[in-house]
N, C-alpha and C positions, 0 to 999 in steps of 0.2 A: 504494500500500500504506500510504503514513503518514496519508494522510487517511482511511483506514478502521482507524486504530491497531493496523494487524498489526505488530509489530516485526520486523525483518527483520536476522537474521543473515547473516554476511558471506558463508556456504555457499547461502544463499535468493536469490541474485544470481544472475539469468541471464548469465552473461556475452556479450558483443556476438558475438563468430564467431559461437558458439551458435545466439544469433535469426539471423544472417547465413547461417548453412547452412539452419535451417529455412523461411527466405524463399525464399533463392535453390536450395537440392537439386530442390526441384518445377521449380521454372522450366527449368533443366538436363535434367533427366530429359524431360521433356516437350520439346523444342527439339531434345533426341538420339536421345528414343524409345528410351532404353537405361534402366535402373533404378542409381541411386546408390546408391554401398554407401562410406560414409567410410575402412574400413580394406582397402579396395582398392586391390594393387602396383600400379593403371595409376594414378599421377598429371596432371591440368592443372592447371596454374599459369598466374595472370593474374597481370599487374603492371598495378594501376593508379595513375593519376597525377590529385590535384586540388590544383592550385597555390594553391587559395584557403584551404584549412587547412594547409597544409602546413608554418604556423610554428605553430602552435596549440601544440606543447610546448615551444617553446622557451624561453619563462619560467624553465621548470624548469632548465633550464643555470645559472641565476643566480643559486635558491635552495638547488644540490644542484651546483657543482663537478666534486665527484669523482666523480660518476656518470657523466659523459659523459670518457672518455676514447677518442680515437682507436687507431684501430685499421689494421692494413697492410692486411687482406682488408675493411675496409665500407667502405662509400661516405658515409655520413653516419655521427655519433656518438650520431641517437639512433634507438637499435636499439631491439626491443623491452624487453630484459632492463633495459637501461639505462633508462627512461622508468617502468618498473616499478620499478627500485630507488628513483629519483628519489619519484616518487610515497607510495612506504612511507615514506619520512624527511619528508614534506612535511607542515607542520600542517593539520587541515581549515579554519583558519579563512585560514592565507595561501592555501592553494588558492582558496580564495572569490574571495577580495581580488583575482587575478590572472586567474581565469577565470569567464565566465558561464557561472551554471547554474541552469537545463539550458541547454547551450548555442544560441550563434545556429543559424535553418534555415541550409544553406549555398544559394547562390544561384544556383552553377553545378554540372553532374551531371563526375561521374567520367570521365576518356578511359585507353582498355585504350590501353597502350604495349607488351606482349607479353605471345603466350600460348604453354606450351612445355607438349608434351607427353613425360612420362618413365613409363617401366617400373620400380619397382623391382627390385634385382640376385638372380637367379636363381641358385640350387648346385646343379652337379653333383658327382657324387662316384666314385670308383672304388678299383683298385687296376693298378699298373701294374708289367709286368717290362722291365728292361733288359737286352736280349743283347747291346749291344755295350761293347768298351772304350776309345772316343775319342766321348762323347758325353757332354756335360756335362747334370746335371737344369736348370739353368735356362741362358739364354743368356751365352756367357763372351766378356765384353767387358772389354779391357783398355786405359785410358788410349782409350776412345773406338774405339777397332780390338779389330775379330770375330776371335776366334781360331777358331772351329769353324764349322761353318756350320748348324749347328743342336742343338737340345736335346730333352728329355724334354717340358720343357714347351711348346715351340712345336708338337711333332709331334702333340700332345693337341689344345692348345686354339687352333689353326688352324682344324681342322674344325667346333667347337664355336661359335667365333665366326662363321662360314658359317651354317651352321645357325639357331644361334639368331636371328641379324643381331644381335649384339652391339656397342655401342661399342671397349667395352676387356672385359679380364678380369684376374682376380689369382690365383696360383697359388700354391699352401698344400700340404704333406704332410708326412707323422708321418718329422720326419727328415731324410737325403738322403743322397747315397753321392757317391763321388769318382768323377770323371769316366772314370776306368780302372776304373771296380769295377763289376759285371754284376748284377742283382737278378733274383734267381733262386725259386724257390718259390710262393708263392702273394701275391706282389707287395708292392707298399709303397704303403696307403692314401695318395690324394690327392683334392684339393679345388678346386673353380675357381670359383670369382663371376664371373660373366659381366654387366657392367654395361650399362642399360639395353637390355634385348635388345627384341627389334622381332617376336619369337615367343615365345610361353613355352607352348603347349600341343603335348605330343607325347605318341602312345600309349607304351606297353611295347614295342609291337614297333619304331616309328623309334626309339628310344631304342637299340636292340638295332644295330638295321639302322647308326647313326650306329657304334656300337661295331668292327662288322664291316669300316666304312668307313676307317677308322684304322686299325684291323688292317693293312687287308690295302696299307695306303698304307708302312709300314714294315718291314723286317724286324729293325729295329732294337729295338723298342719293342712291347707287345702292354697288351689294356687289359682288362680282366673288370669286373664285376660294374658296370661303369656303370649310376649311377640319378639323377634328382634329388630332393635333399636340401634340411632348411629350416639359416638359419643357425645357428640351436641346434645342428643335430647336429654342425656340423664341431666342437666344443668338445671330445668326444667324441674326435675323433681328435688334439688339441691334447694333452686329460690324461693321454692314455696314450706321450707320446712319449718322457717320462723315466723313468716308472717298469715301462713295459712291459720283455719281454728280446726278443734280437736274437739269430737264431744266423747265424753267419758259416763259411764254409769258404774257408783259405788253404793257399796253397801257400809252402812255408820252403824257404830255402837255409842251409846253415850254413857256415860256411869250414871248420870241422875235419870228419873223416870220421864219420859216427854210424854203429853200429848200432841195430838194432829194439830192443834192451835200453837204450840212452840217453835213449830217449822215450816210456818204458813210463808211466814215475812222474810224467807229466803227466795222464795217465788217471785216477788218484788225487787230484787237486788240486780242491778244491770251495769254493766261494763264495771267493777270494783277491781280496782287497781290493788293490786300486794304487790310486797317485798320480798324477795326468798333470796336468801342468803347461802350458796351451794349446802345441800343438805347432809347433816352427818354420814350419811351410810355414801357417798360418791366422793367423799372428800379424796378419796386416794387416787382418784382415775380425773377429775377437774378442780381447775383452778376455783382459789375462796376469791368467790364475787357475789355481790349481791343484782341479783337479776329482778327488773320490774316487769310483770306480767299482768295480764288483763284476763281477769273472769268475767263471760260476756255476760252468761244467763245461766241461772240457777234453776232445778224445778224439781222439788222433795213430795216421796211418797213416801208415807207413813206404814207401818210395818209393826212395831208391837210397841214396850214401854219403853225398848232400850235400845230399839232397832229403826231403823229408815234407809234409803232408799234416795240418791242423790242425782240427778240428772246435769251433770255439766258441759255447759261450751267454753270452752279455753282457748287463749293465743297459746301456738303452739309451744312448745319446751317450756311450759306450766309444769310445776313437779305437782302431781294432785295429791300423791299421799300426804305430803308436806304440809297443803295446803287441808286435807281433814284434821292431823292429832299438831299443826304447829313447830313440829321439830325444836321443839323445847327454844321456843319463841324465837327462832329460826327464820318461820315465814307472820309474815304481819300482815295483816288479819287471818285468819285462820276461822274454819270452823270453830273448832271449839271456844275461841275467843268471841266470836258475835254470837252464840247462844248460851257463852257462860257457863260451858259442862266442858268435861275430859272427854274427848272425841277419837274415836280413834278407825281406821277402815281395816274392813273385813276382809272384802273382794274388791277389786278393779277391773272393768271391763274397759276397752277402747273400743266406743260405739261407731265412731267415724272417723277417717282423718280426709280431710277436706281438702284434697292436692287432686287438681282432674288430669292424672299424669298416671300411669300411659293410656291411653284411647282405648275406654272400653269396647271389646269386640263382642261379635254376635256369637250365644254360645250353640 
């Protein structure tokens, strides 16, 4: 180009991959008899090795320092990023001085040292109910020893890993509930990345059939509207986990005797802002902060002299237990502080969680 006096901006640069894909994509396609698409999930990766340049930037370590600093995950320190920075701070004229250019042919060809093939990580998505009350949503492992012997999310994404032939997976959902609490209603979105899976194409209907498969392997646990999802959308069920609402139904004890008329004027109470202060029993797993939360509406059925029956809407990451016995004045206001008894919850259901993620499908 400079001997035909085109001036050539720094965007008018082909850069090397660039010509390297357009060389080598035909060769590939042709050798696999498959068609190359660059932004395609199935990855190969070749490593290769030529010991003959293979010091060719190290100059730059001498003229640029701080660009080469070590690292605990690389193997050498000069990465790409690093060799790039190097480069930017380097004058064109000691570049000169330090390397031939255009540089020497090399004398000996490349040797491939490994070639790996991966899948990019695949989403599924659903929503799920919990009917039992000793079953924790993820695996609860204490100081290294299994307290249960299973979870919400092993009994999910067991089958999903079979299926797919996945590596690993990672489990994500709007939320979670305590291990004694039952998720009831029309479920609580969740999400699974299933890494490097070894299948990624299913119709509607295995997708269904995979659904019915897990059903009916628990009666613990029930799955709906399984589908797969790209990773945009799980964000979608991330944004709605604080400001969405959550209605819960519990069951109260009270130590003094109530009548129906002591729990009328809970029915009345709307949008009551509390205080909750991380509560004792999470203190080891979240930070001490005092979080302000909004109970939208309250609505009490009556049940016997020491029993009731609590119907609440919440902003969501409300702690509701906290909020019936106070957490030893923990949360401000509290049950048991606006009726003036020792309050404490029985049962916890999760009646609703109000996230319209992912799109319910026809069953």
């Amino acid at each position: 180009m400079g001997k035909q006096s085109l001036s050539l901006g720094r965007d008018d640069i082909v850069q090397l991959k660039e010509a390297y894909k357009w060389i080598t994509h035909p060769l590939f396609s042709e050798e696999l008899g498959v068609p190359i698409d660059g932004k395609s999930l199935f990855e190969v990766s070749v490593v290769f090795a030529h010991p003959e340049t293979v010091e060719d930037c190290h100059f730059l370590a001498a003229k640029c320092p701080d660009c080469f600093k070590p690292a605990k995950n690389k193997q050498s320190v000069f990465t790409r990023m690093a060799v790039m920075k190097a480069l930017n701070k380097i004058k064109e004229e000691d570049f000169l001085k330090q390397f031939p250019c255009p540089p020497n042919s090399p004398k000996a060809t490349c040797t491939v040292l490994e070639i790996e093939c991966a899948h990019g990580a695949v989403f599924v998505a659903g929503r799920y109910n919990k009917y039992s009350r000793n079953l924790p949503q993820t695996p609860w492992i204490i100081d290294g020893e299994r307290k249960l012997e299973s979870s919400v999310e092993e009994l999910i994404s067991d089958h999903l890993l079979t299926v797919f032939k996945a590596e690993s997976f990672n489990f994500s959902s709007s939320g979670r509930e305590d291990v004694d609490v039952r998720t009831l209603g029309n479920g609580r979105p969740f999400a699974i990345e299933l890494v490097n899976p070894h299948r990624v194409h299913f119709t509607s209907q295995e997708i269904k059939e995979l659904q019915q498969k897990i059903n009916n392997s628990s009666n613990k646990i029930q799955v709906r509207d399984l589908q797969l999802v790209t990773r945009e959308a799980i964000g979608h069920m991330k944004e709605g986990e604080e400001e969405k609402t959550k209605t819960y139904s519990a069951l109260i004890w009270t130590n003094k005797v109530i009548q129906k008329k002591d729990i009328e004027f809970l029915n009345d109470i709307k949008d009551l802002k509390i205080d909750q202060k991380t509560p004792l029993r999470v203190l080891h797993r979240r930070p001490l902060a005092v979080r302000a939360r909004v109970i939208h509406s309250m609505e009490s059925h009556y049940v016997d002299e020491h029993h009731f029956r609590l119907y609440l809407k919440t902003q969501a990451g409300t702690y509701i237990k906290e909020f019936v016995h106070g957490d030893f004045g923990r949360t401000k206001p509290n049950i048991g502080s606006l009726m003036n008894v020792t309050a404490d919850i029985l049962e916890l259901d999760v009646e609703s969680v109000d996230v319209d993620w992912p799109p319910a499908l026809d069953d």
